[in-house]
Phi, psi and omega in degrees: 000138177206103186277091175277137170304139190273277174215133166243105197070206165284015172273134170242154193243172176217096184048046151097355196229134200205161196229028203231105173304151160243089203301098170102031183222141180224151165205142159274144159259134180191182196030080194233134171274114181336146171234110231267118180275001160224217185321103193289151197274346156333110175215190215192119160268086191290357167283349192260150167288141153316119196242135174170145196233147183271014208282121175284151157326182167243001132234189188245007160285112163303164182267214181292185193269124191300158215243021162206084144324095183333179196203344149203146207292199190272164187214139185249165184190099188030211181334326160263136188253157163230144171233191185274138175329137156257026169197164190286182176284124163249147177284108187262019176318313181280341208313129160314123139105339174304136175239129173262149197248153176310355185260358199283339175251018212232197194207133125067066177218134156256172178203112179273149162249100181295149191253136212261351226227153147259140175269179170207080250242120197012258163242047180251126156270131191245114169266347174206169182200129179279127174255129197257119164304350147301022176091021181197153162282118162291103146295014185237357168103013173285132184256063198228111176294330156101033187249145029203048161220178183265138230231071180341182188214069193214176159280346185244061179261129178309314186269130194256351164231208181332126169206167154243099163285150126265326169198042194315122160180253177214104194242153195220085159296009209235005178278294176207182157088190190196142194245103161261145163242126184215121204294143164225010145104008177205348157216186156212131164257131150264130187228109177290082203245120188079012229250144226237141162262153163257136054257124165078333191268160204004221218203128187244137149214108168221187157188161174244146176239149189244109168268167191293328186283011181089340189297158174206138156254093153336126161220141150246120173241233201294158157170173167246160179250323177067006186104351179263143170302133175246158158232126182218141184171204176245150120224143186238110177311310185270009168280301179114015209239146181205125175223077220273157170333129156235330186296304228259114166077197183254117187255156133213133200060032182102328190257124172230141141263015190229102189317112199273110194260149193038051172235204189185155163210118179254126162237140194229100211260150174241142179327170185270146157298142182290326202266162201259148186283176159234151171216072189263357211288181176249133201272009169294342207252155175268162190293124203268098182225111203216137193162145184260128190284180161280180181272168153096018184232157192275134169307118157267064230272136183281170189277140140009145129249011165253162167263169191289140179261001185276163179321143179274355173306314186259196178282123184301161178213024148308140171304124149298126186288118185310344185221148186099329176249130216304141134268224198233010223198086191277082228270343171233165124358121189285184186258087185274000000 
């Protein structure tokens, strides 16, 4: 597990590390997820859409082994966790049912698309979502394309509303290359192939699938930056929730110049808490987080609150304590 500190304040950290003290500034760290010392119950059916939940177990035995193992393990991010794809970047130009989209001849354009599906974006239901050839999905119906810089994935991001970056910058589809969408009736893929930063430099082929189970997928496959910048993660202005890439290539807030080329990322988000906070809580108490996930999010199984007593060899098999052990979806305020 390796949490690094991020941002302190006006500090940034690049893999926990900065050269700046960060004076009069703290961060807690909680809700850190058991980590299993054998097969992780995270699995992945690749004939399937991905399925996985922040629901903790009713034990601390993993189940079987899963039958597509992450290549790199969850990562949290406020609402959201990430794992590794469960599947590569493909092309869906031939793909039956593939459509090229109009903006596939156009420069710093957009085109909304209906989904046969409600998406379900935190607690926005989504039926369509506008594609910007500049590398990225509007989830709020804003036609504002998003050129020409890469746009970080923090709150003090220039750009403010709904978004899925993939390769967010200044992209030219009207150069070469082609943007398909394609319905499968439980997802959609938008897909970037051949596609240029401009004028002209390097190369994008990536795409994103949105499944009906809340799930989301990041794919890259071969391309170049050629030095420009890109960005990719989630971000919701109006949740407050920002998720930016951490695994696939060198991110930092999201924004890379190094093409995470055969790489992926899946993310599983749980709705914003409903109830309004408070602060009231006692701050002496550790934080109380607690709240029922959707299908379609990845497992965590939570810690003890004793330590364990089985062999450290084997699968712990102690119950999770029904209370007390944190989920993700905080129904209060957590308790500081």
């Amino acid at each position: 597990v390796y949490a690094p500190v991020r941002t302190l304040g006006d500090f940034t950290f690049v893999h926990g590390v900065t050269s700046v003290w960060p004076a009069n500034s703290g961060v807690r760290f909680s809700s850190c997820g058991w980590m299993p010392t054998t097969a992780p119950t995270l699995s992945y059916q690749p004939s399937a859409v991905p399925t996985l939940s922040l629901q903790p177990s009713s034990s601390l035995a993993p189940s079987a082994a899963p039958s597509r193992v992450p290549t790199e393990m969850r990562i949290v991010t406020g609402l959201c966790a990430q794992a590794s794809a469960s599947s590569p970047f493909e092309s869906i130009a031939t793909e039956q049912g593939a459509v090229t989209l109009g903006i596939s001849t156009a420069d710093d354009a957009t085109e909304e698309i209906e989904l046969s599906f409600t998406f379900l974006w935190f607690s926005m239901p989504v039926t369509s979502v506008v594609v910007s050839s500049n590398g990225q999905l509007n989830m709020d119906g804003s036609l504002d394309d998003n050129c020409c810089a890469a746009d970080k994935i923090s709150g003090s991001s220039a750009y403010t509303g709904e978004r899925i970056a993939l390769a967010q910058e200044d992209l030219d589809p009207s150069r070469s290359g082609s943007v398909y969408f394609l319905d499968r009736g439980s997802s959609a893929v938008i897909s970037f192939e051949g596609v240029p930063f401009f004028i002209n430099q390097g190369e994008v082929n990536a795409q994103i699938e949105l499944y009906e189970t809340g799930a989301i997928e990041l794919r890259w496959g071969a391309g170049n930056t050629e030095g420009n910048e890109m960005a990719a993660g989630l971000q919701s202005s109006a949740y407050s929730v920002y998720a930016p890439v951490l695994a696939a290539g060198r991110f930092t807030d999201g924004v890379t110049t190094s093409w995470p080329s055969h790489d992926g990322v899946l993310f599983a988000c749980q709705p914003p808490p409903t109830a309004a906070p408070t602060s009231s809580q006692d701050p002496s108490a550790a934080p109380t987080l607690s709240g029922a996930p959707t299908s379609g999010a990845p497992t965590f199984s939570q810690p003890p609150t004793a330590a364990p007593t089985q062999n450290p060899t084997a699968a712990p098999t102690s119950a999770v304590p029904s209370t007390g052990a944190p989920s993700y979806v905080p129904t209060a305020a957590p308790a500081l």
